[in-house]
N, C-alpha and C positions, 0 to 999 in steps of 0.2 A: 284360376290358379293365382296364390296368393304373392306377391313380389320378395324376391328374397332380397330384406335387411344386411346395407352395407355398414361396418361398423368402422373399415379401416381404407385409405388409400391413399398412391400413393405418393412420394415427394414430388414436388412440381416446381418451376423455379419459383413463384409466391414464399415456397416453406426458404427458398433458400435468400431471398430477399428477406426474407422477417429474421433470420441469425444474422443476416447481415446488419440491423436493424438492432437485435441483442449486443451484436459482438461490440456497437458504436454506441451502447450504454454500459456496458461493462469497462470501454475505454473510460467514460466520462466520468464515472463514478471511481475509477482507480485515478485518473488525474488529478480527482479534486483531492481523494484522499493521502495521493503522495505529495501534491503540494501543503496543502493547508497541516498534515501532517509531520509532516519533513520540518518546516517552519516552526511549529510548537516544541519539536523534538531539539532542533536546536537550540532551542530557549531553555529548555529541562536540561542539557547536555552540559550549557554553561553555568547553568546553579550548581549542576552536580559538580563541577568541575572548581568553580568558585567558592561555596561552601559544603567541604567535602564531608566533614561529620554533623552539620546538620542536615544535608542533603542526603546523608547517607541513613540516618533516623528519621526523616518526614517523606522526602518527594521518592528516593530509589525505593523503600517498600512498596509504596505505591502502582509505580512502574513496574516491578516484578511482577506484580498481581494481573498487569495487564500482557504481560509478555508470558505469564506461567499458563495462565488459564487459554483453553482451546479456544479458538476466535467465535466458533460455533456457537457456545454455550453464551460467550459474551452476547451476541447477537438476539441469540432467546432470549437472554434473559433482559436484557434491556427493551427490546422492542415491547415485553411484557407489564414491564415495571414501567415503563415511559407515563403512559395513562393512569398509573397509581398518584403520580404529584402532578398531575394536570398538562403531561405535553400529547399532545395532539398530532401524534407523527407519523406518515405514511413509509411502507415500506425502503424508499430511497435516502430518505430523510433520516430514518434511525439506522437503517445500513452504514451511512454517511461517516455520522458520528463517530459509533463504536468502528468506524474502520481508520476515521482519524486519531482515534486516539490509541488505538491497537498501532498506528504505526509511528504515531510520537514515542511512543515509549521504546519501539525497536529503535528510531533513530536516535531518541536521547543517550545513549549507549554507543552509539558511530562519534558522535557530534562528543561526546565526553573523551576517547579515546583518539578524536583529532586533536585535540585544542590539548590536552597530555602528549600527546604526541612531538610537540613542540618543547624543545628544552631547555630549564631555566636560565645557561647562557646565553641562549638566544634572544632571549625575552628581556634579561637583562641589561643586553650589547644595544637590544633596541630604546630601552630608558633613558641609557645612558646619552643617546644621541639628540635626546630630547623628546621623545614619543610621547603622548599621550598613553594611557589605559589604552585607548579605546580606538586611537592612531595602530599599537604597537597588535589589537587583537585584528583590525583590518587591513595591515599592510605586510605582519609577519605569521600572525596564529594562523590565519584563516586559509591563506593561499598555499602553506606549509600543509597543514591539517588536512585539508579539502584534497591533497594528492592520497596523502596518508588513507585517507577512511573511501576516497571513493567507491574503490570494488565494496568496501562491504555496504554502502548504501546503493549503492545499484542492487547487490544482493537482495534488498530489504524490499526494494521497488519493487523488482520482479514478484518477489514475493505475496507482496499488496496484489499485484496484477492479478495474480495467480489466485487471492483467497477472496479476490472479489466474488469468487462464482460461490462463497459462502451465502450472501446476500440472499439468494434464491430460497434459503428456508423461511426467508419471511414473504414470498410472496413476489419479490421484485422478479420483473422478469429479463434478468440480463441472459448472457449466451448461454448458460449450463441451463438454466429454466429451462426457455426457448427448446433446446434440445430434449428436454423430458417429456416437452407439450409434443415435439412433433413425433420423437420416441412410441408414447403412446396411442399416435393417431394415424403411425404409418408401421410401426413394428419393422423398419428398416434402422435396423438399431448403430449395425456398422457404420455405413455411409455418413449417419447424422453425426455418428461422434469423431468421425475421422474428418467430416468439416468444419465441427467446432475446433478440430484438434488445432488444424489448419488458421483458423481463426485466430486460437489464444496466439501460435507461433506468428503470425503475421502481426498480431502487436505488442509481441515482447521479443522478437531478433532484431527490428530496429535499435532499440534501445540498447540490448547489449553489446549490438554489433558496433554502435556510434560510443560505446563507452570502453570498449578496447582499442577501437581508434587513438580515442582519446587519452587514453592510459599510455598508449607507444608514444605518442606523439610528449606525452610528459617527460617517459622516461629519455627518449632521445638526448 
């Protein structure tokens, strides 16, 4: 008698070590992208912000293009085009990119409506005290501003967090892969996605939980 072919079985703690394993690349890949991100965007935020009609005819088209178009498609289509001019990039590595610059662009928009945010008497009161430029953007835009825009750059974060698990159509295997791979090889479909569920929420209520802290704690 011939042995009957296992095809599926089922989760063991192994599958749930290896999402544990996803969920602490899908962190690192959203860290880098909200810092090295965040930082570009701010740099885009104060061109726009500084020159407004030529920033508004060269770099904001630009920016909209990245903020218009679905992150997916950017993802394709870059990881695609990448090896057309000669880069040589593995799935983390071009995830990276198009995820850094998919959220410069949301935050060059935060970081424009901080630093506006702030108003010409203020700006003024501050020159007149003797301020630098560059004194008066670090000691009154910025700490003004940065109340101003925070909820909506946490917004942006979460967001990031959130569309990391785009990444997976190239291949990388962060927590949503992870769950597709064990999806297919245990067909216990509930379980797996209600511990990814578990997963994404366990690394993004810190974050917003420490940034409403921090919001009362401002407004106080």
């Amino acid at each position: 008698m011939q042995p009957t072919a296992t095809f599926f079985s089922g989760f063991t703690l192994n599958d749930l070590w290896f999402l544990g394993e996803a969920a602490l690349k899908s962190m690192w890949i959203s860290i880098l992208a909200i810092t090295f991100g965040s930082a570009m965007g701010v740099v885009f935020g104060w061109l726009l912000s500084v020159s407004r009609r030529a920033g508004a005819l060269t770099l904001a088209p630009v920016l909209d293009v990245f903020r218009s178009v679905p992150l997916i498609i950017q993802l394709v289509l870059f990881f695609n085009f990448a090896p057309m001019i000669g880069l040589r990039l593995n799935p983390f590595e071009a995830g990276l990119i198009v995820l850094v610059v998919y959220t410069s662009a949301n935050v060059a928009t935060v970081a424009q409506a901080g630093i506006e945010a702030v108003g010409g008497p203020m700006r003024r009161a501050a020159r007149s005290l003797g301020m630098s430029y560059w004194q008066d953007m670090r000691y009154v835009v910025w700490p003004i501003g940065l109340r101003a825009v925070f909820p909506a750059w946490i917004g942006v974060a979460l967001g990031v967090m959130k569309d990391s698990a785009l990444v997976s159509v190239l291949g990388y295997v962060e927590l949503l892969k992870a769950s597709q791979i064990l999806i297919t090889r245990t067909q216990e479909t509930f379980l797996i996605l209600a511990i990814a569920g578990a997963f994404y929420f366990a690394l993004s209520y810190p974050i917003s939980h420490y940034a409403a802290r921090l919001e009362k704690r401002w407004t106080q």
